[in-house]
N, C-alpha and C positions, 0 to 999 in steps of 0.2 A: 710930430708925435704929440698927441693929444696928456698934459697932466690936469688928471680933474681930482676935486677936491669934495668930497659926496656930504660937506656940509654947506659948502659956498651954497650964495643966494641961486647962481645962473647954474648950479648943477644938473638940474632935470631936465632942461632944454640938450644941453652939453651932451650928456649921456644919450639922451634921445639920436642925434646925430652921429654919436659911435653907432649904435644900436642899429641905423635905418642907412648907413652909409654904402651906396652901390659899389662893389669891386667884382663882378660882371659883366657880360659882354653886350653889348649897345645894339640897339634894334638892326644896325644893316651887317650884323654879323648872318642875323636870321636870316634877312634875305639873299647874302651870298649863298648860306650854307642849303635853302631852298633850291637854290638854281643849281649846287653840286649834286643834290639828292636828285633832282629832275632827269638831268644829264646821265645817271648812273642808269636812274628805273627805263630812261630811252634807249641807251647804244652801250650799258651792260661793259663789257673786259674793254671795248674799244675808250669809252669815258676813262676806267680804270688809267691806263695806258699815259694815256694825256694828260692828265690829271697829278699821275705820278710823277710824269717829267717837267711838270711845271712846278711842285709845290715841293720835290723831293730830288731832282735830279737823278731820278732811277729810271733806265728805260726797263720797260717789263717787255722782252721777248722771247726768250728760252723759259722750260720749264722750271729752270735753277732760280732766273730772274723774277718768277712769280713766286714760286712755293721753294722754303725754305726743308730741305728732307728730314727724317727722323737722323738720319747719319751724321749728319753735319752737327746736332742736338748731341747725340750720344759723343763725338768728338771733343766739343765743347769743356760739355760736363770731363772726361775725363783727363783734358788740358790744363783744368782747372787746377793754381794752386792747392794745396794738399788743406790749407787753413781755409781757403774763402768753400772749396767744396763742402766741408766740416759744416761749415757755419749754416750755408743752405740746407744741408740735409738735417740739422737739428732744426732752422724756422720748420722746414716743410713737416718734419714729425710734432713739432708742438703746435703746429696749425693745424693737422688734422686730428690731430689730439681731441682739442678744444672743439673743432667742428663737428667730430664725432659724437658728441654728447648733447648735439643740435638736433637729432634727427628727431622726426615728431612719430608719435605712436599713433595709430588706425584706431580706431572705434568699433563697436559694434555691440548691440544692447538691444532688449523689447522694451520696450514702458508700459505700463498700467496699465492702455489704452490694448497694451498685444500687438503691438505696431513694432515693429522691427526699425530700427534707426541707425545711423553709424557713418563713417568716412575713412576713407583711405588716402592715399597720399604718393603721386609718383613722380618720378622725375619728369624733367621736360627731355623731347628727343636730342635736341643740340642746342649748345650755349654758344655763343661770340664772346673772346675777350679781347677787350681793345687795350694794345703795349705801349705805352708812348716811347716815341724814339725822340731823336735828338738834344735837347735841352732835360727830358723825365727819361732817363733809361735806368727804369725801376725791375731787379729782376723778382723782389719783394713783393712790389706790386700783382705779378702775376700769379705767384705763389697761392698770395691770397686771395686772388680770382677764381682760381683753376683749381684749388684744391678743394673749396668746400662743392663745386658742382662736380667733381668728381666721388665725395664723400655722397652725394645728395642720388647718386644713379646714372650722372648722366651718361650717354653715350658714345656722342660724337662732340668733342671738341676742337674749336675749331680757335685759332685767334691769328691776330691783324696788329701788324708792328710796320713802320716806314722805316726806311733803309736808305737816309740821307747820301747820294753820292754812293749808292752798293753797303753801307758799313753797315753793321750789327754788332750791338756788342754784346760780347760770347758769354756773360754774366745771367743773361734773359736767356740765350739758345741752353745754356744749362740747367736754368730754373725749368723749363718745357720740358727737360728730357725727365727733369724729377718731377712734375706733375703730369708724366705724359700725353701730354699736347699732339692729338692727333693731325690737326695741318696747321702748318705756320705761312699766310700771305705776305709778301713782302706789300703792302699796302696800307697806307694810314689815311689820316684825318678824314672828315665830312664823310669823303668818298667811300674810304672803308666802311664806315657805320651803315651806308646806304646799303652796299653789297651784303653786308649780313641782314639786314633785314628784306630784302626785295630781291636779293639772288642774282649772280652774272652766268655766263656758262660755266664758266671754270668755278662759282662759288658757289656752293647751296646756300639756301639761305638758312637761319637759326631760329629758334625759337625766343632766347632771349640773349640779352648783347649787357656785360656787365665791363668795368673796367675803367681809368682816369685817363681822362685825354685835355686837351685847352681848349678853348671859349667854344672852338668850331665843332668840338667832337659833340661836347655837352649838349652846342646846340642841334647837331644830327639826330642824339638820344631823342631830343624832347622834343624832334619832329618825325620821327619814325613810333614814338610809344604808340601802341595801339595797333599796331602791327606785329611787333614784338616788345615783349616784356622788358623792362630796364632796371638796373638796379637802383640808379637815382639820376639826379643832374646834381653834378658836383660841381663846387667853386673852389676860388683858393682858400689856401687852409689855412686854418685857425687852431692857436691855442689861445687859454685862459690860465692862467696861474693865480690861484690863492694861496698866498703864503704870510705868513706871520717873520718875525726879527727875527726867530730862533734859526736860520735858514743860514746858509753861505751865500752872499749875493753873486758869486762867482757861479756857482749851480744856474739860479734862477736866470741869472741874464742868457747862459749857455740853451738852458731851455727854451726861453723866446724866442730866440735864434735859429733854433733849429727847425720849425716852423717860418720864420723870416724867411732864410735862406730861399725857399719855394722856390716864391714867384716874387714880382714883386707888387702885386693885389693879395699877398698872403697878409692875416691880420692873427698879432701878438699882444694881450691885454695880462697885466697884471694888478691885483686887488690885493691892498693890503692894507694892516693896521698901524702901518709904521710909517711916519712921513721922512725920518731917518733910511730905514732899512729901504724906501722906494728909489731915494738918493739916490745910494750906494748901487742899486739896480741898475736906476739909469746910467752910472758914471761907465760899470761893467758890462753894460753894453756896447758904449762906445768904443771901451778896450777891443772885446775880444771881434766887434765886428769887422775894426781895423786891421787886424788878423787872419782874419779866413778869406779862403781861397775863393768862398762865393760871397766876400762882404759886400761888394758891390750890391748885391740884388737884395742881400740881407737889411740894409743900409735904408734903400730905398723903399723896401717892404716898414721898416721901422719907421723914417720919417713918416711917410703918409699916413699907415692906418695903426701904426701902433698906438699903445695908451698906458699910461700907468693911473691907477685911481687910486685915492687912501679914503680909508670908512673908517666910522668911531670906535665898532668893532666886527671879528670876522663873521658874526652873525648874520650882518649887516650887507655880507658880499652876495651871500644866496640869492636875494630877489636880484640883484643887478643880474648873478649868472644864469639864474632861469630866462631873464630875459634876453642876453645874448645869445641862449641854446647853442656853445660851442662847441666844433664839432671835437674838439679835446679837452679835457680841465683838470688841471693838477691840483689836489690839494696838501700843499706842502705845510701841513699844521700837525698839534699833538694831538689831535682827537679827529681824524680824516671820517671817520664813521659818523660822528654825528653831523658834522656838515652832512655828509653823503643822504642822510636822509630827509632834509628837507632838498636836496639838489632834485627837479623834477627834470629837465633837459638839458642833455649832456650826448655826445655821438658815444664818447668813452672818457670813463672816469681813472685816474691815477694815483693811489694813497699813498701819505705819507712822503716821508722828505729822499728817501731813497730810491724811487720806480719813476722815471724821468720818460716822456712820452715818447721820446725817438725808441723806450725799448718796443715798447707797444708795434712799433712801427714793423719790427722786424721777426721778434724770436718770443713774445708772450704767450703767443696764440689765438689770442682775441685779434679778431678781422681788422685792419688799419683804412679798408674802406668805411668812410662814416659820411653820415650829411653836412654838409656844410649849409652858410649863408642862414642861416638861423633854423635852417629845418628839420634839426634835433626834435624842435617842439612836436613834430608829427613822423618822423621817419627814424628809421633806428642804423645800424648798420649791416654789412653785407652778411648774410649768412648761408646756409645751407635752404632753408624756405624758399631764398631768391630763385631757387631751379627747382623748385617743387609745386606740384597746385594740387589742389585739396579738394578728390569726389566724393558729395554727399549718395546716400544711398538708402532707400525708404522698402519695406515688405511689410506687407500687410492681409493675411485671409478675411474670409468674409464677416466673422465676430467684430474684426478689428477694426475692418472700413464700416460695419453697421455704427462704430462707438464713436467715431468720429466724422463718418461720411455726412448726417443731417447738416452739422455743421459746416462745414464746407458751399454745401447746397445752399445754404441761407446766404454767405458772404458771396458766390458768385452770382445768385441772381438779385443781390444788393446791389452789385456792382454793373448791372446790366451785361453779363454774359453767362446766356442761358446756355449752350452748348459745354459750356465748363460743367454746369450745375447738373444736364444731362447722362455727363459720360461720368459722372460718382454713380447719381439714380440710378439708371440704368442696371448698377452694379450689385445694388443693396437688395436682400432679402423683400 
């Protein structure tokens, strides 16, 4: 665990090395994850099959063993304790809540010119969401997958969970049944990614494929984009906590943590004005890691890429955080709003000393899908747009194309393409 001191001589260098530190997956992941995509686009459910039983110990041969039915979803849900059902069906309403107020309005307008202008906006025909199973069995996760492409139009949903040894757990088959999850595959990693985007018999393919998977799935996304649409490549997760003395260091360390926990390539940095109150941070982390059931990976997430930094003051935390662009950032001070306004890249912001980012994760309503690995600076998080694409559309009578057609003419046989410059002519008075 990295303590840096952001007046020391060697601080800029230091920082640089949190900043630029790879906790991603190493070139021959690509190349495995190539050979699975290959495999799949060749021999399709037969790959699937093989595939399964190698990395998952699931044979797919019944229909049960492939597709998981809406039955078995609605069982789930209504097996559910009386508190943990409660609890999903409040995330699921305050995510769609919040997504609902995403949706983008159509256009349409003349200008000046009498040229008719505008755009509309529709869904895509079908989405892929990818579940993770075994170590991530997030049913949160899917909520906030499946809800806003449900908000967004879509039609056909389709999503991809592995079934380590046949299990499932019935947490996710409930989440599906409250965001109605039209087919549930019992199939994951690489391979899945592949079948949503290139199709097996038993799979259609999707239009676009959103959802968290590990190093193999990320790296499927970002070899099928261009096929189909993705939400991002995600890495492990990050927070960032700014916080001032005024703070319980008991909180803050809990906060770190809970991002630790992950993985153990998840990265926890804390910035602050107190070389006291960073102390007390570090001491209570080592408490409470000790503690928990996942401290192990917590533990190991903290040694390696954790960091605590102290600055002269919390002014002084903004450029360090725009440069990290984490994909979470707490700011646990008394004036959270004026930070927030010079903060330029952030996946999602947290105000004040009471809004802890595990809530975010669950029941806020704001998407918990965000960019990681620094690409806050250019990507935002998952939303309703992700399953939307946006038609321009242009009308024009003959006044309209007279008022702007010369022009046109002049740029296409600028450009050496007189056939373009022809089919306006042609048209004009």
């Amino acid at each position: 665990m990295e303590i840096l001191d952001a007046s020391a001589p060697d601080f800029a260098d230091r920082f640089d090395r949190v900043v630029n530190a790879r906790r991603e997956s190493a070139n021959d992941v690509g190349r495995d994850v190539a050979e699975i995509i290959a495999k799949v686009g060749a021999q399709g459910d037969r790959a699937l099959a093989e595939l399964s039983i190698r990395f998952d110990g699931h044979t797919l041969s019944s229909d049960e063993d492939w597709r998981i039915p809406a039955s078995r979803c609605e069982q789930a849900y209504e097996e559910l304790d009386g508190d943990l059902r409660d609890a999903l069906n409040l995330a699921a309403e305050r995510i769609r809540s919040y997504h609902e107020a995403q949706k983008p309005n159509p256009r349409d307008y003349t200008d000046d010119a009498g040229v008719r202008l505008g755009h509309r906006w529709n869904a895509v025909d079908a989405a892929g969401i990818y579940v993770p199973g075994g170590r991530a069995a997030y049913p949160s996760s899917l909520l906030m997958n499946a809800i806003p492409a449900r908000v967004a139009g879509v039609e056909r949903l389709v999503a991809v969970t592995p079934t380590p040894k046949g299990e499932i757990n019935p947490l996710v088959l409930a989440a599906a049944h409250i965001a109605e999850i039209d087919e549930i595959w019992r199939v994951g990693g690489a391979q899945a990614i592949a079948a949503l985007a290139y199709g097996t018999d038993r799979i259609a393919p999707v239009d676009v494929i959103t959802g968290p998977g590990n190093a193999w799935v990320a790296e499927a996304k970002r070899q099928v984009f261009g096929t189909v649409g993705i939400d991002m490549i995600a890495g492990p997760s990050e927070i960032l906590v700014i916080a001032d003395d005024q703070n319980d260091p008991a909180w803050i360390a809990a906060d770190l943590l809970s991002q630790a926990e992950h993985d153990p390539s998840s990265q926890s940095i804390l910035i602050t004005d107190s070389a006291d109150f960073a102390a007390q941070v570090e001491d209570q982390v080592d408490v409470q890691a000790a503690m928990l059931a996942t401290g192990k990976t917590a533990r190991a997430a903290w040694d390696a890429h954790g960091a605590i930094i102290t600055v002269p003051t919390l002014d002084d935390a903004i450029p360090l955080a725009n440069r990290l662009a984490a994909e979470h950032v707490e700011l646990a001070v008394d004036d959270p709003e004026a930070l927030f306004a010079k903060l330029r890249h952030a996946g999602s912001v947290f105000f004040g000393r009471m809004v802890p980012e595990a809530v975010g994760d669950y029941v806020a309503g704001p998407n918990h899908v965000l960019p990681t690995g620094r690409r806050a600076r250019f990507a935002s998080g998952l939303s309703v747009l992700d399953f939307m694409k946006r038609t321009s559309f242009i009308d024009a009578d003959a006044d309209a194309l007279a008022a702007i057609g010369p022009a046109a003419i002049a740029l296409a046989e600028a450009e050496g393409l007189p056939a373009h410059a022809q089919s306006i002519r042609l048209r004009l008075k």
